[in-house]
C-alpha positions as CSV (number, residue, x, y, z in Angstrom):
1,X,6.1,-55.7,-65.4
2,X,9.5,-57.5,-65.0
3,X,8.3,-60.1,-67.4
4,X,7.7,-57.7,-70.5
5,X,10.1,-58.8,-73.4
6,X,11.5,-55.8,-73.8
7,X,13.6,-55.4,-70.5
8,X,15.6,-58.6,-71.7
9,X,16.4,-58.0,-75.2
10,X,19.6,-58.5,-77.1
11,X,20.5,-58.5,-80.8
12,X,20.7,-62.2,-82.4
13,X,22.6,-62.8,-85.0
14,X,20.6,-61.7,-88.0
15,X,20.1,-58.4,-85.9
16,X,23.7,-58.0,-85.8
17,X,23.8,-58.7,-89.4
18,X,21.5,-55.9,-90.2
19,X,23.1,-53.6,-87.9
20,X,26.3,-54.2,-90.3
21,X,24.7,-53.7,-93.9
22,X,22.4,-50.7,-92.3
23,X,25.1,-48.6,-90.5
24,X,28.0,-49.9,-93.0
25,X,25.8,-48.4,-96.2
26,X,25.5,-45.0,-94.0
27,X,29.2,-45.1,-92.6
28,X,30.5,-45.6,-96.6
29,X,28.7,-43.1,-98.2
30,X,30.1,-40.4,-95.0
31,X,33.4,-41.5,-95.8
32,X,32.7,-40.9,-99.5
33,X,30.7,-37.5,-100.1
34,X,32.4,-35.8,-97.1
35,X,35.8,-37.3,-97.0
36,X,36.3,-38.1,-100.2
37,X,37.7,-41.8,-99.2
38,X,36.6,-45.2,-100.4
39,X,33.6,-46.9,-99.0
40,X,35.5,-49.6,-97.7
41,X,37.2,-47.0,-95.4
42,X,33.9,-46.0,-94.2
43,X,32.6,-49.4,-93.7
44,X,35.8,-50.2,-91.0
45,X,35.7,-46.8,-89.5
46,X,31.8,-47.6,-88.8
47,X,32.9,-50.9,-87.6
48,X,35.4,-49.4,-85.2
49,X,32.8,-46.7,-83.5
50,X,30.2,-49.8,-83.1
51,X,32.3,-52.6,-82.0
52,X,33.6,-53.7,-78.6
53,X,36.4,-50.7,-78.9
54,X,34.2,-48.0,-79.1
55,X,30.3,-47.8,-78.5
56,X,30.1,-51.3,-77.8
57,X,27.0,-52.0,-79.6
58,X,28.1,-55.1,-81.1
59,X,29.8,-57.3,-78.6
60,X,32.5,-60.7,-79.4
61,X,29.9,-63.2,-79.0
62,X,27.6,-61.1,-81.5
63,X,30.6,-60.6,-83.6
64,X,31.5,-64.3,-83.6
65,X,28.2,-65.1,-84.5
66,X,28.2,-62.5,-87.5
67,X,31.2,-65.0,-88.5
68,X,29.1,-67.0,-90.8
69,X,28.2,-63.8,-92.5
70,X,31.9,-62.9,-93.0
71,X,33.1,-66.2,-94.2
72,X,30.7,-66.0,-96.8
73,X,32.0,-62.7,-97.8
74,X,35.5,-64.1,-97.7
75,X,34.4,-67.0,-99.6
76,X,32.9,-65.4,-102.3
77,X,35.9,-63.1,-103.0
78,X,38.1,-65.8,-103.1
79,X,36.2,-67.6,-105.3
80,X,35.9,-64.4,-107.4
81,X,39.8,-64.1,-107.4
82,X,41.0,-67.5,-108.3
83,X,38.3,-67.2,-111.1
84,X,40.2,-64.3,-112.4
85,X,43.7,-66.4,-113.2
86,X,43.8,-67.9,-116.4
87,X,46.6,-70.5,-116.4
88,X,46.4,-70.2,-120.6
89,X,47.4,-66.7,-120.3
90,X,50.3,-67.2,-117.9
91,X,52.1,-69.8,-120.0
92,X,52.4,-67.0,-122.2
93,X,52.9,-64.7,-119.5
94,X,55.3,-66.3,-117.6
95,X,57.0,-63.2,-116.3
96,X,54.4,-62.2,-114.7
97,X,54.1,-65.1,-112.6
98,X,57.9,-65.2,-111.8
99,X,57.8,-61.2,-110.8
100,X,54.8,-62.5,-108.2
101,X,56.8,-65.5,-106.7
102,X,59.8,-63.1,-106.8
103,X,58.2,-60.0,-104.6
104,X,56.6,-63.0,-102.7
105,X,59.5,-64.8,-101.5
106,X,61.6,-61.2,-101.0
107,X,58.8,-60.1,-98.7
108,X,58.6,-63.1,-96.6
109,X,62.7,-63.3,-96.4
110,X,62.9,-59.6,-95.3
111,X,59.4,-59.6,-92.9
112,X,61.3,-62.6,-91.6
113,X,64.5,-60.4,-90.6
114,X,62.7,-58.0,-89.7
115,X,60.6,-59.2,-87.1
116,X,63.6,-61.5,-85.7
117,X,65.0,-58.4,-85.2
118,X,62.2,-56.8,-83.6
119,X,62.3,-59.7,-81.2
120,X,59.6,-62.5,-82.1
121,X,60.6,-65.6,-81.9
122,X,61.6,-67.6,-85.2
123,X,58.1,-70.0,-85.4
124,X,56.1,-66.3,-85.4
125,X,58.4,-64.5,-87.5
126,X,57.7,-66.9,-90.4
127,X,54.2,-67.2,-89.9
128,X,53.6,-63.7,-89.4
129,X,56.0,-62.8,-92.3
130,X,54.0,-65.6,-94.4
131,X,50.6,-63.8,-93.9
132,X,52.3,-60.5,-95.1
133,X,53.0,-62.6,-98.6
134,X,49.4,-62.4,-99.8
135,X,47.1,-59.1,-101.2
136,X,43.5,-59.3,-100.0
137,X,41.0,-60.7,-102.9
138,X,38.3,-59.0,-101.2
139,X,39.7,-55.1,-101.1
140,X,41.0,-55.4,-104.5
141,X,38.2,-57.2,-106.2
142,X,35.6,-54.3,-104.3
143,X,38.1,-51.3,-104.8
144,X,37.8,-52.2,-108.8
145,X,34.1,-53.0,-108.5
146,X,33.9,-49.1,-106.6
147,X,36.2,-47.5,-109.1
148,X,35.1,-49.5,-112.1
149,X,39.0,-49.5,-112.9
150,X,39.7,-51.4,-116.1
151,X,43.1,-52.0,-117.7
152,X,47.0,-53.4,-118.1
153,X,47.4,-52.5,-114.1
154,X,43.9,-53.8,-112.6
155,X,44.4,-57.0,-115.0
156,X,47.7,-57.7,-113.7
157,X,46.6,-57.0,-110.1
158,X,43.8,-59.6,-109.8
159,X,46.4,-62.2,-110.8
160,X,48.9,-61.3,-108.9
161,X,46.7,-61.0,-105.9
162,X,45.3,-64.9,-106.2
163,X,48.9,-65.6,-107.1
164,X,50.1,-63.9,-103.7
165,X,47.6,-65.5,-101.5
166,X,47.5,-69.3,-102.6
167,X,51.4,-69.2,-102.4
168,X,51.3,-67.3,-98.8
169,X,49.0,-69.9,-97.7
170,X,50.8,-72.7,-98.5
171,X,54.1,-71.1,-97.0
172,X,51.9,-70.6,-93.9
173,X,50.8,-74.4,-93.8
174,X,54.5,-75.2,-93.7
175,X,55.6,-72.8,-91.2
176,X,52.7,-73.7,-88.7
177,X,54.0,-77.6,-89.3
178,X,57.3,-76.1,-88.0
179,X,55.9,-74.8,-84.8
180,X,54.2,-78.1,-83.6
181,X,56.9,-79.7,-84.5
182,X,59.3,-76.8,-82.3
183,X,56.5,-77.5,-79.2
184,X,57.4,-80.7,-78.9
185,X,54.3,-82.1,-81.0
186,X,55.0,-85.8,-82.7
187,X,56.9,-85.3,-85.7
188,X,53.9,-87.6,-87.6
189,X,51.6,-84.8,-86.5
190,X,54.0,-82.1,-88.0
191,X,54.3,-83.8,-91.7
192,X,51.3,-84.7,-91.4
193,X,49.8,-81.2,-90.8
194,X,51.1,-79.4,-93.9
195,X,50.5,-82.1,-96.0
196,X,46.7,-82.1,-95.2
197,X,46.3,-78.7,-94.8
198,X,48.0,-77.9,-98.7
199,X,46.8,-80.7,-100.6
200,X,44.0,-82.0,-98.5
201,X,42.5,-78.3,-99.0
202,X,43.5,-78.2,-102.9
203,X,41.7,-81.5,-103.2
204,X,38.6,-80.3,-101.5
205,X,38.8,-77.3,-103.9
206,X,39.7,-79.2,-106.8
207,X,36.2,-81.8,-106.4
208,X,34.1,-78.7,-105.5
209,X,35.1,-77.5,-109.5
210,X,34.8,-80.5,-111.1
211,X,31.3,-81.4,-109.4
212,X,30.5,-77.4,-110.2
213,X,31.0,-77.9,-114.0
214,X,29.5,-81.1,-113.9
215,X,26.0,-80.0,-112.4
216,X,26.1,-76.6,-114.6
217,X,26.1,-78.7,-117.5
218,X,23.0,-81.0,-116.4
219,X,21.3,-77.7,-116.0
220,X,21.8,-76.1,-119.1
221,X,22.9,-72.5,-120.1
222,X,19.0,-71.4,-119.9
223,X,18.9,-71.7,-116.2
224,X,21.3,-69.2,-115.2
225,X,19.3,-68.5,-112.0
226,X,19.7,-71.6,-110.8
227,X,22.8,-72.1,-111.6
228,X,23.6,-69.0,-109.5
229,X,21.8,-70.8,-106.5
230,X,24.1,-73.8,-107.1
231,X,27.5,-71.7,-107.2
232,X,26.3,-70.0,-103.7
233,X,26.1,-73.2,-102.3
234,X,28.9,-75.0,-103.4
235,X,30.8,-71.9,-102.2
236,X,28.8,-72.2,-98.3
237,X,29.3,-75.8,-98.4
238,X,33.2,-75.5,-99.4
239,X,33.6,-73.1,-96.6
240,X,32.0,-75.4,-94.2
241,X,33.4,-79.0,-95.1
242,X,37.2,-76.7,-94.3
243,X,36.0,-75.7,-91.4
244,X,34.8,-79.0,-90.2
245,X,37.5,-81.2,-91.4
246,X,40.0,-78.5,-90.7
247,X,41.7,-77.4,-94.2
248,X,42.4,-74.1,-95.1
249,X,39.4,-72.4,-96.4
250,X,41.2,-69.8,-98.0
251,X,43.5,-72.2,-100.0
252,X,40.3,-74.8,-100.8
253,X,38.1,-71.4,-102.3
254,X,41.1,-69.9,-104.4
255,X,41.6,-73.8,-106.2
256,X,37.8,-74.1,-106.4
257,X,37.5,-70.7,-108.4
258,X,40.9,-72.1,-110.4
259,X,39.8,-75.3,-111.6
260,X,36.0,-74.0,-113.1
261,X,38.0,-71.4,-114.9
262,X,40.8,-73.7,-116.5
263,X,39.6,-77.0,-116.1
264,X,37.5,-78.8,-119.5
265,X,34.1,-77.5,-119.3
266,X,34.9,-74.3,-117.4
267,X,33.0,-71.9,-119.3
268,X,29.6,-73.6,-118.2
269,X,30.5,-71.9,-115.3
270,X,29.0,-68.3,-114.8
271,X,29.0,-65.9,-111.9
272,X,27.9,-62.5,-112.7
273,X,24.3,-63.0,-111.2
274,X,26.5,-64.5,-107.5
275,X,28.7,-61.8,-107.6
276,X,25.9,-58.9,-108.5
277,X,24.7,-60.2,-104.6
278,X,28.1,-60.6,-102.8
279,X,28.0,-56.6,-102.6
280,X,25.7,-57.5,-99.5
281,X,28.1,-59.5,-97.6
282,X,31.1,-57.6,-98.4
283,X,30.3,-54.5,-96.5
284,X,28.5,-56.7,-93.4
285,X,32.9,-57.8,-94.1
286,X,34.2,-54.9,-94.1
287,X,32.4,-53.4,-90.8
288,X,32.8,-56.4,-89.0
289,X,36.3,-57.0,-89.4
290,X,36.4,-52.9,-88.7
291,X,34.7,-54.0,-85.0
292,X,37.5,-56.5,-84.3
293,X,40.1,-54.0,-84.2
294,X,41.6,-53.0,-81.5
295,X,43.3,-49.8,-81.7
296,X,45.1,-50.5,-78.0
297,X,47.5,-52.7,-79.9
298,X,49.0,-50.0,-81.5
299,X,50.7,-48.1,-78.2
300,X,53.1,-51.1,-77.8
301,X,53.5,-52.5,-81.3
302,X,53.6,-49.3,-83.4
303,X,57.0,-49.0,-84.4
304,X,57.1,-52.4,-85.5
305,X,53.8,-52.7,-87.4
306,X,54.7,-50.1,-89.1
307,X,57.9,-51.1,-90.0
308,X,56.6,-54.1,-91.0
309,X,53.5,-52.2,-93.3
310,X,56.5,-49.7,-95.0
311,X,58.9,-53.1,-95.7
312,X,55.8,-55.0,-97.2
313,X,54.8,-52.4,-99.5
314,X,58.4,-51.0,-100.4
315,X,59.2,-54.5,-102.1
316,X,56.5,-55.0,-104.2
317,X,56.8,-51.7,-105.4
318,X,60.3,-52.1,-105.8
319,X,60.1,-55.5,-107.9
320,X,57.2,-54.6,-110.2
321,X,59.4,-51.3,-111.5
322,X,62.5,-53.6,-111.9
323,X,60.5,-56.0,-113.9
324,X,57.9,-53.6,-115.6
325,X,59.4,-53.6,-119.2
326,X,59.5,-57.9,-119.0
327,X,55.6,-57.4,-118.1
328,X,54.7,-55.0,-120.8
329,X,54.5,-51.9,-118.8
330,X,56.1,-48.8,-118.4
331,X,58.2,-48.5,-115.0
332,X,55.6,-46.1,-114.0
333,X,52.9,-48.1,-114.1
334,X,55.2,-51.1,-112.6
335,X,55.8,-48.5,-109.3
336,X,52.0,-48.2,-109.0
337,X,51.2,-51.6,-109.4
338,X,52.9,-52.9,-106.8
339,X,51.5,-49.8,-104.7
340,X,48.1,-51.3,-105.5
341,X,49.2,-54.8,-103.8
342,X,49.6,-53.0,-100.2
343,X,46.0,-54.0,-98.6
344,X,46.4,-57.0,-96.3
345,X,45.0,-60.1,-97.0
346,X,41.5,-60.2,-95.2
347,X,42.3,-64.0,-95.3
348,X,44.7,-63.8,-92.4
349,X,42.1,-63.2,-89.9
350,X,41.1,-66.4,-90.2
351,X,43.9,-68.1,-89.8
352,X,45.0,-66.3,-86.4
353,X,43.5,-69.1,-84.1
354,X,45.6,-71.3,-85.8
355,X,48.6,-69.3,-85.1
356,X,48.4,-68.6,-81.7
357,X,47.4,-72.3,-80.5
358,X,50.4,-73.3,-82.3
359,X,53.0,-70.4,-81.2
360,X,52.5,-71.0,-76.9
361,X,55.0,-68.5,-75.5
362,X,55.1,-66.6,-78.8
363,X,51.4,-66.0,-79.1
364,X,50.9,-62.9,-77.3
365,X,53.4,-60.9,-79.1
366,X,52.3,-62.6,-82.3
367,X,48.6,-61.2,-82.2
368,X,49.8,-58.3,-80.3
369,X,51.8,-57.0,-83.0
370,X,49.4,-58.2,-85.8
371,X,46.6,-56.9,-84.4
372,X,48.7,-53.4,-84.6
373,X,49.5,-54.3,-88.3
374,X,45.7,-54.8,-89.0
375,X,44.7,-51.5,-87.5
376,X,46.9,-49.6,-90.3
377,X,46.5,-51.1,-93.0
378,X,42.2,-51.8,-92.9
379,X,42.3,-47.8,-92.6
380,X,45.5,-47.7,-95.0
381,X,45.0,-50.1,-97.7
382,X,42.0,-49.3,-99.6
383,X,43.4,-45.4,-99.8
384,X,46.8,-46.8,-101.2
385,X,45.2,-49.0,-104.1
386,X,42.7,-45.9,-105.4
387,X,45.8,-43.9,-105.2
388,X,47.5,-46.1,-107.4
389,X,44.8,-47.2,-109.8
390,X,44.2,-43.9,-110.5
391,X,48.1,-42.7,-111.0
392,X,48.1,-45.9,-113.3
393,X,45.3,-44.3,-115.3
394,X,43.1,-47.4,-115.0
395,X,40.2,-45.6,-113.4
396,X,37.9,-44.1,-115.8
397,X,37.9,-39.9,-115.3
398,X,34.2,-38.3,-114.0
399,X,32.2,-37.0,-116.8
């Protein structure tokens, strides 16, 4: 009787993966009828009860095999977000990418001061303050899908959120440079880092677009389904070459979905049928990056993660009503705006590991005090953008 398969089983990965859509469906439709909150909230909430903080029923080692899963979700949405900045429209827009780089840089100067203050060292403040620069694609981009918001605000938001995220990455790549260089790594290794990780990343996303325009025009405009297929694999195989040859995949995906939307031969380019599917792998996101919190972070790093939240979302707020007339909108709609920027970027996870190998000393405190920051705003963030969608008047009122 010992040998019988059942007294030795445990979930494999495409077990776990189910567990995530199945639960994650059930957890966000809760959260919706009875709570009247955003799926996504259900979908971390129901990541939270099953993962290793509560129930337990998915474990790290499940979790880190569900990774693949998740990187394709994150993938995607980048993709999906660089695809939505049209460099055509922001020569004639121009303010609107000045007011991003100016909320950018303020936030990353004051998180900076703030968390030198609160006692990190300087190497963690400007990482951690760098991570804080950038909007997460994949809450916005599934908040407007959810709310089927449309308008001056949402349009502006998309922009501003790839905006925000390829210029926090790229402020990250130099900060981490700065902290091998601070522990005493060779000062080759520490120009040598950034400059790979920005334009050896760019590059990577830059031939991933060109060979993506390339191969939709060999197919042909009648096979759409294939040309689907392709775009899913580019995207898989983008996310692994970064991986492997260890780029940024964040910065590689956001310049991938850039250049097949502004480079010659773009519009061959069409994702509705890939992104019709990535509703599956953004809630098996959502819950699993729900499992990895850990709520114990807060008792010790409260005060400051939440300082850290309330500075982060005052300044874009702040910036977008200053400079809401120079964007076409009225100061109102500037003030909600820059409310809709607050979720953090779900990119950030990923680049953690590279953090804390970098930081030594610093690293405990580092993901101590970002793991607290991650606990409030997955619950925080998607509530704050509805919020401000619908004060904005971009979400369409229920018949």
């Amino acid at each position: 009787m010992s040998h019988l398969p059942w007294h030795s089983l445990s979930l494999n990965p495409l077990a776990a993966f189910g567990i995530l859509l199945t639960l994650g469906v059930i957890g966000g439709q809760i959260a919706n009828r009875a709570g009247r909150l955003p799926a996504i909230t259900g979908y971390v909430l129901t990541g939270l009860i099953i993962g290793p903080a509560s129930l337990h029923l998915l474990n790290q080692p499940l979790l880190s095999a569900a990774d693949l899963f998740v990187n394709l979700a994150l993938g995607l949405a980048l993709f999906e977000s660089g695809r939505r900045v049209d460099l055509h429209w922001l020569r004639v827009e121009r303010t609107l990418l000045l007011t991003t780089l100016c909320y950018c840089l303020a936030v990353f100067a004051a998180l900076c001061a703030l968390l030198l203050q609160g006692g990190l060292g300087g190497q963690a403040s400007s990482m951690m303050a760098a991570l804080g620069m950038a909007t997460s694609p994949i809450v916005i981009l599934e908040m407007l899908r959810e709310t089927r918001a449309e308008g001056q605000v949402s349009e502006r938001l998309t922009t501003a959120t790839a905006l925000s995220s390829l210029l926090s990455v790229i402020v990250f790549a130099i900060a981490l440079s700065s902290a091998h260089l601070q522990n005493q790594h060779s000062t080759e290794d520490a120009i040598l880092s950034p400059a790979w990780l920005i334009l050896g990343s760019s590059l990577l996303g830059l031939l991933a677009g060109l060979l993506a325009i390339a191969l939709n025009r060999w197919l042909g405009s009648q096979q759409r389904q294939r040309q689907t297929v392709l775009l899913f694999g580019l995207i898989a195989l983008l996310v692994g070459l970064s991986v492997m040859l260890n780029a940024l995949p964040s910065l590689a995906l956001l310049v991938f979905g850039l250049a097949t939307r502004n480079l010659h031969g773009g519009h061959t380019v069409s994702e509705p049928g890939l992104l019709s599917g990535s509703h599956f792998f953004f809630v098996a996101f959502f819950v699993a990056a729900g499992a990895q919190l850990a709520p114990q972070a807060l008792a010790s790093h409260w005060p400051l993660a939440l300082a850290y939240l309330l500075l982060r979302s005052a300044i874009p707020m702040l910036c977008w009503w200053l400079l809401a007339p120079q964007n076409c909108l009225s100061r109102q709609r500037g003030l909600w705006l820059g409310l809709a920027l607050n979720p953090l970027s779900g990119g950030s996870a990923m680049l953690l590991g590279m953090s804390t190998l970098a930081l030594g000393a610093d690293a405990s405190a580092f993901s101590g005090t970002m793991m607290a920051v991650f606990v409030i705003s997955e619950l925080t963030g998607p509530l704050l953008t509805r919020l401000a969608l619908h004060r904005a008047g971009d979400i369409p009122s229920e018949d």
